[in-house]
Backbone bond lengths (Angstrom), bond angles and torsions (degrees), N, CA, C in turn:
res aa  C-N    CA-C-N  psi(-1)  N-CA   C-N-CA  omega(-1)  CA-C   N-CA-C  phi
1 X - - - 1.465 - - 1.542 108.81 -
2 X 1.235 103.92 136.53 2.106 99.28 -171.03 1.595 98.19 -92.79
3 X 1.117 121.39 153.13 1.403 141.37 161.52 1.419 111.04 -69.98
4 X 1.171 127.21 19.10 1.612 101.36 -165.24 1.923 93.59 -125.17
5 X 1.624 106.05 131.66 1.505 114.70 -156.48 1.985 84.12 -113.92
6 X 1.400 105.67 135.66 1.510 101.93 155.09 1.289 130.24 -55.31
7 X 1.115 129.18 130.19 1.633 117.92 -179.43 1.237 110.14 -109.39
8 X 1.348 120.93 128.70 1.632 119.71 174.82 1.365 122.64 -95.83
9 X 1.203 134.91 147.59 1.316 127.36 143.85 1.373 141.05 -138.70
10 X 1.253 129.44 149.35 1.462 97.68 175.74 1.420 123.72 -122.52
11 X 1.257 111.80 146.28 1.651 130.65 -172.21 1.583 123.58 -102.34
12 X 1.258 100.31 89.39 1.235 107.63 -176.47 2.205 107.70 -64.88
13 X 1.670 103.18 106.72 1.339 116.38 -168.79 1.958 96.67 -107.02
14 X 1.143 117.72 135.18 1.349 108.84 177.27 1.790 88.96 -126.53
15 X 1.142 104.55 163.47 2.013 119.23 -167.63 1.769 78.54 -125.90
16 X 1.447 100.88 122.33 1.697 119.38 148.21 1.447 104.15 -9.43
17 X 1.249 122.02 142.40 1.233 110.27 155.97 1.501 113.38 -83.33
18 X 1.428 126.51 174.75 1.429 141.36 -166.84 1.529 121.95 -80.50
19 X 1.175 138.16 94.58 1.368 126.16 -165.24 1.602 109.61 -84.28
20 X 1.430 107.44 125.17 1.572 109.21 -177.74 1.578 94.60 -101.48
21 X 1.660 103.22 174.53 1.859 113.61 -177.72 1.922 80.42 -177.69
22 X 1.735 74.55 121.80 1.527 101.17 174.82 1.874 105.07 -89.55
23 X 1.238 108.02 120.77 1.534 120.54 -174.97 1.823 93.22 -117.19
24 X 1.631 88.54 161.11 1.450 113.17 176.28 1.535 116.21 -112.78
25 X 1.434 134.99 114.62 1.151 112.67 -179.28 1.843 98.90 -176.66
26 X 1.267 115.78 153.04 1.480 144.34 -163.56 1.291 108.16 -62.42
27 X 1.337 134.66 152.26 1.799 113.64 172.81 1.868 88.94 -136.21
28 X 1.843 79.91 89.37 1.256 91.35 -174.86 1.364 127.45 -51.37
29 X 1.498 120.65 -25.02 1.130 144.87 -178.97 1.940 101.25 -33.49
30 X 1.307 106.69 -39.85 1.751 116.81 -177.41 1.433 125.50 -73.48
31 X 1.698 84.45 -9.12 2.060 90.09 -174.42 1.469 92.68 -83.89
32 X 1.763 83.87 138.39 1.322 97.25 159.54 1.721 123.76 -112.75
33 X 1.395 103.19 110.29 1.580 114.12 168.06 1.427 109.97 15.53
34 X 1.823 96.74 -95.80 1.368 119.72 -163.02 1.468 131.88 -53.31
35 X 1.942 93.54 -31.05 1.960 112.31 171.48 1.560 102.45 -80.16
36 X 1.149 129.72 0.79 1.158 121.12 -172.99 1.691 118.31 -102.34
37 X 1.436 94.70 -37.20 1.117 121.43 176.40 1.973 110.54 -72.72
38 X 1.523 107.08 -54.44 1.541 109.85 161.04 1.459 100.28 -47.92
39 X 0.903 149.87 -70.35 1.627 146.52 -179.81 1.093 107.20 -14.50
40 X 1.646 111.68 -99.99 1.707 127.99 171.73 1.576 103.07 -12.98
41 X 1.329 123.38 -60.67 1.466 132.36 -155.95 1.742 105.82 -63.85
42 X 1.704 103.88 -42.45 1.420 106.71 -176.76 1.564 118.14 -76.22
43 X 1.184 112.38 -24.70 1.506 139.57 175.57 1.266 118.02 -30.67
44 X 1.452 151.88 -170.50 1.012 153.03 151.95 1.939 112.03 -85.63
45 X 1.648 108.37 -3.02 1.531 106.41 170.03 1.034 131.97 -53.57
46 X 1.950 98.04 -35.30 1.156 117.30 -170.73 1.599 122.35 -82.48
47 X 1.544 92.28 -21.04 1.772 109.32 178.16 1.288 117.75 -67.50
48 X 1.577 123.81 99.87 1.495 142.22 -178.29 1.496 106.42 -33.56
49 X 1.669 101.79 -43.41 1.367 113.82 -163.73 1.552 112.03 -97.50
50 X 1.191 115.35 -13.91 1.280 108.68 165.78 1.799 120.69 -99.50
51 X 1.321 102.15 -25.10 1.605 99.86 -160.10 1.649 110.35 -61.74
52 X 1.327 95.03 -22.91 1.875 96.89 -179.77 1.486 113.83 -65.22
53 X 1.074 124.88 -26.07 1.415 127.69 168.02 1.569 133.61 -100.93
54 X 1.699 90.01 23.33 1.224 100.67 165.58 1.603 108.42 -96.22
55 X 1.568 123.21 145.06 1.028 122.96 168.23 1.844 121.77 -96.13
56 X 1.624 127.98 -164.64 1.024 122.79 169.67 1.812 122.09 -54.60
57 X 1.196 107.72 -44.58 1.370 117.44 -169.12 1.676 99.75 -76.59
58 X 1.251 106.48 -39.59 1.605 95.06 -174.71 1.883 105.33 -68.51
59 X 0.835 134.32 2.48 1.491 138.03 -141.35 1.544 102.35 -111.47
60 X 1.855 96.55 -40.08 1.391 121.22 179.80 1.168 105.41 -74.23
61 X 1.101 109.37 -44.77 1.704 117.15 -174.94 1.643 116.39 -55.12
62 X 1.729 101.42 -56.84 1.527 99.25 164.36 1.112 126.97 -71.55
63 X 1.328 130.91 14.76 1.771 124.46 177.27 1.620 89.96 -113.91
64 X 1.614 128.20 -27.29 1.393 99.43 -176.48 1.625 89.91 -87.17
65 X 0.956 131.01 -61.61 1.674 123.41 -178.59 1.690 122.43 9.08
66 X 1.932 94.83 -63.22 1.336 122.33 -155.20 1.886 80.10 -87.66
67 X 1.282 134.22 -51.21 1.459 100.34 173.98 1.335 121.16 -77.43
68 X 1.028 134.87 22.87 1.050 115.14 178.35 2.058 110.37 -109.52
69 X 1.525 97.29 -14.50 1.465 98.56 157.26 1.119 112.06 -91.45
70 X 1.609 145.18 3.94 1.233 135.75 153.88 1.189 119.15 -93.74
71 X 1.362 107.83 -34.21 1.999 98.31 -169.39 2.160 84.00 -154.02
72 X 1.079 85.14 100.57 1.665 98.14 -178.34 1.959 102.97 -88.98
73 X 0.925 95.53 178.16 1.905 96.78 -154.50 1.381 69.34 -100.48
74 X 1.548 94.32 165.62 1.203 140.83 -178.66 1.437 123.82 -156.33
75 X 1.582 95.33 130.69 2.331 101.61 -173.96 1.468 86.05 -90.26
76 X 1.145 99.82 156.56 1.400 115.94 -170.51 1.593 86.32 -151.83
77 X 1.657 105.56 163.17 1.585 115.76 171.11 1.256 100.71 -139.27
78 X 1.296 103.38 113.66 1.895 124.32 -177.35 1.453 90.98 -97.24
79 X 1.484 104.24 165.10 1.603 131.29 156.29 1.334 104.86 -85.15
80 X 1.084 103.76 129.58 1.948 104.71 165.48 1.185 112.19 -100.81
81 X 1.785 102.46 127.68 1.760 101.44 -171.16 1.823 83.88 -134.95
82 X 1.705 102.15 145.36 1.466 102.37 -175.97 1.708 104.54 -79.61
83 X 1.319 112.34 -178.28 1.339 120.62 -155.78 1.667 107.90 -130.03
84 X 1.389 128.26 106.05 1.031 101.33 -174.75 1.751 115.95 -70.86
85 X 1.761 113.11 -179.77 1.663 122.24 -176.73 1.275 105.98 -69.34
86 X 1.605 134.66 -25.33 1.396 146.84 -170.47 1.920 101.43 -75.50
87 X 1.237 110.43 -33.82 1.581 112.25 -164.59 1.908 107.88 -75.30
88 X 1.147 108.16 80.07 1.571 114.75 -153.62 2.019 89.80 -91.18
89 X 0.997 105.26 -165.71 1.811 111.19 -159.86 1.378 101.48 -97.02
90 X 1.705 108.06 -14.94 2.008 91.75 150.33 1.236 116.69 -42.58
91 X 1.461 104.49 -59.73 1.832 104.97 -145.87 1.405 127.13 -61.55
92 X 1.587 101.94 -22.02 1.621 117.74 174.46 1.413 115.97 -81.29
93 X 1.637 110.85 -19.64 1.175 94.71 -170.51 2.259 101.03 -89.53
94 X 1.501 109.15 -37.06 1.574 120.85 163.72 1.688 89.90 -36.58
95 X 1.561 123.29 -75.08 1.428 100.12 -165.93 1.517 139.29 -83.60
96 X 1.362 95.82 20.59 1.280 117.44 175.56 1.946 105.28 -82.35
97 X 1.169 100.36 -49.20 2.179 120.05 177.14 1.895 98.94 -64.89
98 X 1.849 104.86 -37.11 1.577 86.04 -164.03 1.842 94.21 -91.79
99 X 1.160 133.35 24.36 1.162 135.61 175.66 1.761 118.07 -110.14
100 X 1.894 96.34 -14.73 1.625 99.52 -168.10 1.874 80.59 -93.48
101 X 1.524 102.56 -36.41 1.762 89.76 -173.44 1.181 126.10 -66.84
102 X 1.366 100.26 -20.54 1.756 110.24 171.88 1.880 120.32 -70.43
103 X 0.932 97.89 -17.47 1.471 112.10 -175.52 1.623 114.30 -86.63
104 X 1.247 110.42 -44.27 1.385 135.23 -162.73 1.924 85.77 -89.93
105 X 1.432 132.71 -53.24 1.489 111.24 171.02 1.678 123.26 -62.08
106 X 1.146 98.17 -37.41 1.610 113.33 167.40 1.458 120.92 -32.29
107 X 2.182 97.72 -61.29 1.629 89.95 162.16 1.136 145.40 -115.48
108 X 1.394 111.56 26.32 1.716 144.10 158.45 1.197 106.82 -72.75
109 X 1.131 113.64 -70.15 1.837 129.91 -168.89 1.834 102.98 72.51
110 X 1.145 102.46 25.02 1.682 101.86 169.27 1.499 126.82 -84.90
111 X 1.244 126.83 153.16 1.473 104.50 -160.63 1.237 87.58 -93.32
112 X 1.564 144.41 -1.47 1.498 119.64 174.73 1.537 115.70 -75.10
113 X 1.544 107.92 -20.27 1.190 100.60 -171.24 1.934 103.83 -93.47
114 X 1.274 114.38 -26.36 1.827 112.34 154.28 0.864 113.03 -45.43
115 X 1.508 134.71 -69.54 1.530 119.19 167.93 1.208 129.83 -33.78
116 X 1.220 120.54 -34.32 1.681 140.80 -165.03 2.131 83.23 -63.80
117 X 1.143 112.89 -60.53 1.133 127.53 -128.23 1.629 103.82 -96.91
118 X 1.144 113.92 -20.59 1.854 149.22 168.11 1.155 78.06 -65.43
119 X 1.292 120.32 -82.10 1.901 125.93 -134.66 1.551 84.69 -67.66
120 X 1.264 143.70 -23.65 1.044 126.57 -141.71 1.618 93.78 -103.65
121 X 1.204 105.37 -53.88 1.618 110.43 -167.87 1.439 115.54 -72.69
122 X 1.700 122.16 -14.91 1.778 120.66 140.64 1.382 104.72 -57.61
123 X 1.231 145.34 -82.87 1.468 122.64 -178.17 1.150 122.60 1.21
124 X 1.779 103.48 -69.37 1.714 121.21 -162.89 1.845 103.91 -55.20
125 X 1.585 91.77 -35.97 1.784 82.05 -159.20 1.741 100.62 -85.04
126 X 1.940 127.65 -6.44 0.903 137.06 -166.30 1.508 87.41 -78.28
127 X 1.312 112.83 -47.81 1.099 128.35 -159.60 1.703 129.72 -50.77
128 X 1.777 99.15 -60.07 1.289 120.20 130.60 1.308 123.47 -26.55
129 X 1.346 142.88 -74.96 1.393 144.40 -150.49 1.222 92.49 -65.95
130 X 1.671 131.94 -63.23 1.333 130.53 -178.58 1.588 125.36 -36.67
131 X 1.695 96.88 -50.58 1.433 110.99 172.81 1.807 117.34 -47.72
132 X 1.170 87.39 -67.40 1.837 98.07 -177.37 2.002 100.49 -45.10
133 X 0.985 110.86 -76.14 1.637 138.75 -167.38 2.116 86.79 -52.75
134 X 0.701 158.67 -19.33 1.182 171.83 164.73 1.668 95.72 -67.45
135 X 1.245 101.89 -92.40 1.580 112.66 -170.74 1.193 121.58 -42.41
136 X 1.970 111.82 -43.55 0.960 111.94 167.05 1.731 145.35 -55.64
137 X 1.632 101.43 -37.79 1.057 116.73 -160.94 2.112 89.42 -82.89
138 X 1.497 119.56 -50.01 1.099 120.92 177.90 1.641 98.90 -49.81
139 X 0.792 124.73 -43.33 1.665 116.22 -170.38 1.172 111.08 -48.39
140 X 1.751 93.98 -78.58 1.793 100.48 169.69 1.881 127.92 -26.30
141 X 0.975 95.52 -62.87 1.650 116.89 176.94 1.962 101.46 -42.89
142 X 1.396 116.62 -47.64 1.051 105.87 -173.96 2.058 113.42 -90.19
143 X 0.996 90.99 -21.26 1.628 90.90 160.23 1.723 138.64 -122.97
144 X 1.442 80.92 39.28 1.344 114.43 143.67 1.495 145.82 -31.89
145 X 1.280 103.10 -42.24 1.198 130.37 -173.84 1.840 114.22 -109.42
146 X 1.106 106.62 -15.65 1.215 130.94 175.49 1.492 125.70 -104.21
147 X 1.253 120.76 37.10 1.626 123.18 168.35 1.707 128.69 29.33
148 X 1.527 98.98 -83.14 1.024 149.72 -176.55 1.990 98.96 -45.44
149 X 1.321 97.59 -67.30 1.734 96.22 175.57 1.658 123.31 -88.98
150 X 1.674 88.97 -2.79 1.657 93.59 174.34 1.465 110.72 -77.74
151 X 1.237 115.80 -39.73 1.580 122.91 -175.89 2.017 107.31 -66.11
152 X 1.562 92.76 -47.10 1.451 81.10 -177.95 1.850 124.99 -82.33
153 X 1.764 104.87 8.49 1.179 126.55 160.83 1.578 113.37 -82.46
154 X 1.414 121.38 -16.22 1.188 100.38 -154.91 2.524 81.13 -118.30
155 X 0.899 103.48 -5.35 1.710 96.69 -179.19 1.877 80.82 -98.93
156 X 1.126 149.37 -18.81 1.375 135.70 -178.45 1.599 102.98 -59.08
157 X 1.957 100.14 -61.68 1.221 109.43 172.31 1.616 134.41 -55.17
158 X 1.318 114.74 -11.44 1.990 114.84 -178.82 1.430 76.34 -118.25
159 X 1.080 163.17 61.21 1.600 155.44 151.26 1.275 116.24 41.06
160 X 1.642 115.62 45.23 1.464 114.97 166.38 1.282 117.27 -104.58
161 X 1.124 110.77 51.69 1.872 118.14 170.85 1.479 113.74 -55.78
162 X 0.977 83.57 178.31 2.008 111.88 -171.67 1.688 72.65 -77.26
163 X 1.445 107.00 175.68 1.298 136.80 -164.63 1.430 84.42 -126.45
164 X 1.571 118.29 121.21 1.543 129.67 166.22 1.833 120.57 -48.09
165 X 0.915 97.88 -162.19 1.723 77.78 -172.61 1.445 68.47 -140.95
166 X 1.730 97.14 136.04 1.496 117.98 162.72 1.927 128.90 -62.22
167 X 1.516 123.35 139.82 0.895 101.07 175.71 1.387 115.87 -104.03
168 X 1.402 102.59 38.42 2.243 108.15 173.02 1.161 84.35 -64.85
169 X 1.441 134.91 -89.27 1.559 116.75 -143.26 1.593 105.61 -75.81
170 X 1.415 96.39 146.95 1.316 111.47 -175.60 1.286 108.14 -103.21
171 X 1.454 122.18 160.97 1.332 136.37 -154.89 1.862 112.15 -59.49
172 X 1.635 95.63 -35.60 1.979 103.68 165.53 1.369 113.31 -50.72
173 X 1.800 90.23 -65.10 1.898 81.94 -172.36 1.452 123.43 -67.55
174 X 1.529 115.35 -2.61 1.229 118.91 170.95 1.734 127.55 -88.91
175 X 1.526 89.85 -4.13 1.775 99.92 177.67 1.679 80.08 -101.74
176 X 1.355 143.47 -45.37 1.260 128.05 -148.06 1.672 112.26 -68.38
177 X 1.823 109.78 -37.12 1.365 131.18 174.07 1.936 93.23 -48.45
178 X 1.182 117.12 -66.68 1.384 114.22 -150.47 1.664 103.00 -70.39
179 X 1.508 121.54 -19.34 1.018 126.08 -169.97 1.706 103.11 -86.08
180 X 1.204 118.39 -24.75 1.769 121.93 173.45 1.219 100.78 -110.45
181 X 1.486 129.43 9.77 1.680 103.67 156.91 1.849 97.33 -92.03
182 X 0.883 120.46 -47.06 1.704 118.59 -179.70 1.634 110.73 -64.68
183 X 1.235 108.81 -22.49 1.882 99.75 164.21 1.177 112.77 -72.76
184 X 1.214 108.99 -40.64 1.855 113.20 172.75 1.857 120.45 -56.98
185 X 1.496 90.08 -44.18 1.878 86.61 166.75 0.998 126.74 -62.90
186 X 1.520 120.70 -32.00 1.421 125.12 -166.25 1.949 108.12 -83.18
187 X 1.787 100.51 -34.43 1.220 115.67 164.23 1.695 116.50 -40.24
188 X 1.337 89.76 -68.24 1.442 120.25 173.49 1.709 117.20 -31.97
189 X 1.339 99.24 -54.11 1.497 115.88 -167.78 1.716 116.84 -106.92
190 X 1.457 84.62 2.98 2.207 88.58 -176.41 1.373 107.13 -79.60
191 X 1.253 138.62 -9.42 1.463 127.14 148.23 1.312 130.05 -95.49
192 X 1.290 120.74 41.90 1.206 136.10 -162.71 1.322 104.20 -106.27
193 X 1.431 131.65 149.12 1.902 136.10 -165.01 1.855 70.54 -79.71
194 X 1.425 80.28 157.52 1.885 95.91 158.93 1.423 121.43 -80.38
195 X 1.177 108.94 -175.17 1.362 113.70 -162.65 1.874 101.08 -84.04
196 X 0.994 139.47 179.85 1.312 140.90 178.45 1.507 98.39 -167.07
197 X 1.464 115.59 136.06 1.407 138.08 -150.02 1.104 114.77 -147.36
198 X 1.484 114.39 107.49 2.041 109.25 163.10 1.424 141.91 -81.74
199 X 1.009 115.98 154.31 1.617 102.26 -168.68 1.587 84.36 -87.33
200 X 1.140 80.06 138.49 2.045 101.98 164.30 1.822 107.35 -66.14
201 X 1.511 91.18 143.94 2.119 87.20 168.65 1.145 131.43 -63.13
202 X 0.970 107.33 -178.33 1.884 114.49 -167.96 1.799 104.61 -71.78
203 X 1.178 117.03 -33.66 1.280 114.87 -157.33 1.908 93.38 -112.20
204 X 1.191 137.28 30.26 1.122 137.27 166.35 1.428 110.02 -109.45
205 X 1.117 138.80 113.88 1.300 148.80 -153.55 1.710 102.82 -134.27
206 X 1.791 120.50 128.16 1.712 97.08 -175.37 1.997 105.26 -74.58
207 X 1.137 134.81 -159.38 0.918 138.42 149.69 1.150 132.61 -70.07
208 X 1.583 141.70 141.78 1.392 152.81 -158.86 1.617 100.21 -78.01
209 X 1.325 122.12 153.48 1.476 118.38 -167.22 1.893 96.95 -62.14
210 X 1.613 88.93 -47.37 1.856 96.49 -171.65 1.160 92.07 -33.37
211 X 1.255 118.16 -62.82 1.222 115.02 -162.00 2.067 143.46 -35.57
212 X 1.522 83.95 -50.17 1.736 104.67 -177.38 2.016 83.47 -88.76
213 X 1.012 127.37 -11.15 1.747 119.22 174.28 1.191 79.64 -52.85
214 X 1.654 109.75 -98.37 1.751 127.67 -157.66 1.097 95.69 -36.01
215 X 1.531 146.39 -60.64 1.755 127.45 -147.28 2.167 94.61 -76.37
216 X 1.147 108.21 -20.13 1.475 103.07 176.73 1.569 111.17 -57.82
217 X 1.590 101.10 -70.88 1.350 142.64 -156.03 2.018 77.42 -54.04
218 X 1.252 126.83 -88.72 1.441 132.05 -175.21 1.949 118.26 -28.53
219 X 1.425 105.92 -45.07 1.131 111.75 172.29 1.490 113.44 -70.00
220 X 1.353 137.61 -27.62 1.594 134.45 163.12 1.449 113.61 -96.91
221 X 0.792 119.28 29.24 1.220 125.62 155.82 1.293 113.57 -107.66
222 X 1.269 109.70 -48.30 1.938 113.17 162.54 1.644 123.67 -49.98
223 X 1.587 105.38 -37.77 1.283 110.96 -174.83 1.559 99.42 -71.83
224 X 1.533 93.84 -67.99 1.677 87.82 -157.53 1.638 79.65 -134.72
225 X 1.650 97.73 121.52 1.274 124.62 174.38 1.544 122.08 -91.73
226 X 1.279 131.76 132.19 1.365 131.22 -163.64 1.240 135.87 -56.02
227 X 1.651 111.13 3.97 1.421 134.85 -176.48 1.955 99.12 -98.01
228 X 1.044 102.94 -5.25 1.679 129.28 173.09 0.964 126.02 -76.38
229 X 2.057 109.53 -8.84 2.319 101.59 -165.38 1.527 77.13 -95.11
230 X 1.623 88.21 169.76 1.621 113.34 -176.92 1.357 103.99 -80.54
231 X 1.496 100.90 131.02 1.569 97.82 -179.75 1.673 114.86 -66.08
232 X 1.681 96.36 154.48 1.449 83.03 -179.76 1.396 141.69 -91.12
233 X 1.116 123.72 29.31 1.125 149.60 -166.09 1.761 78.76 -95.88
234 X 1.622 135.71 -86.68 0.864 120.85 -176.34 1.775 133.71 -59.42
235 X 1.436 108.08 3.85 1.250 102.90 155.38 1.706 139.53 -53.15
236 X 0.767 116.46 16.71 1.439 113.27 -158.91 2.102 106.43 -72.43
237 X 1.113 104.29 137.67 1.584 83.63 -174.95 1.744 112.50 124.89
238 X 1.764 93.20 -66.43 1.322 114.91 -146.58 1.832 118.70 -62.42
């Protein structure tokens, strides 16, 4: 008979809640080309005799005008989800094609167009893997030499971030904390002898600003040398 008993437990895990942000914006998807274009044409753009005395603002005026009788704005309430530096203006546009093919098998139900839509959405995720594994490995490689941003490059990448800062305390009780921890020092320290101070010797002089420049300027250049910034291609974000 074995000794060994299952052990249970349970872990109470809670997930962030979801941050929404109400945006304003067109779903261009509804414009049509040709009514848009008849627009412009009927417009005063087209008027030889008027367009010269149109200025900037009037110009603006007739291009939002004319969309707004074709494709009028709309609030919408998105989820806001952050973005990693790797997710460059390929990837939206790949899942923009593997989202029209998904739609279009959805209401066919033909298997040429499933296939269509298979073949497509391995791409997307091929696509991805390359991206990430790319950025990553170039990252590393360039701060390399730099310790300090390699480590906090490499807990970004396994998801060991800083811990966000909560918004329970509010900005009062957060001036009130700092305002009774420094009453308490001064509390603390108001019967305290004063300070007592020597004059430095005659021949001790601090260093010239030039001076601590160059010993700065030499020491970051050693650390992290200028063949070290993130290219900008992966800037996105920053």
């Amino acid at each position: 008979m074995s000794d060994h008993r299952l052990l249970t437990s349970v872990t109470r895990l809670s997930r962030p809640p979801p941050i929404y942000k109400t945006i304003t914006r067109r779903p261009w998807r509804n414009l049509d080309v040709a009514k848009f274009r008849d627009a412009l044409q009927q417009s005063t753009l087209c008027q030889p005799d008027v367009v010269h005395w149109l200025n900037v603002d009037d110009l603006a005026q007739l291009y939002t005008t004319t969309l707004d009788h074709l494709v009028p704005q709309q609030t919408v309430r998105c989820r806001q989800r952050p973005s990693d530096l790797w997710y460059d203006d390929d990837c939206p546009v790949l899942k923009r094609r593997v989202r029209r093919l998904e739609r279009t098998a959805r209401r066919s139900g033909r298997p040429a167009d499933q296939a269509a839509w298979s073949t497509q959405r391995r791409a997307y995720h091929v696509l991805l893997r390359q991206k990430r594994e790319n950025f990553w490995t170039q990252k590393i490689d360039v701060e390399r030499t730099c310790p300090h941003k390699l480590w906090r490059s490499i807990d970004a990448l396994i998801g060991r971030r800083r811990v966000l800062t909560s918004d329970i305390i509010s900005v009062t009780e957060y001036h009130a904390f700092f305002d009774r921890k420094v009453a308490d020092v001064r509390a603390t320290t108001g019967d305290a002898t004063p300070a007592t101070y020597t004059s430095a010797p005659p021949h001790c002089a601090l260093p010239s600003f030039d001076h601590w420049t160059s010993l700065t300027s030499s020491r970051l250049s050693s650390c992290c040398p200028t063949n070290s910034a993130l290219p900008t291609q992966c800037q996105r974000g920053c």
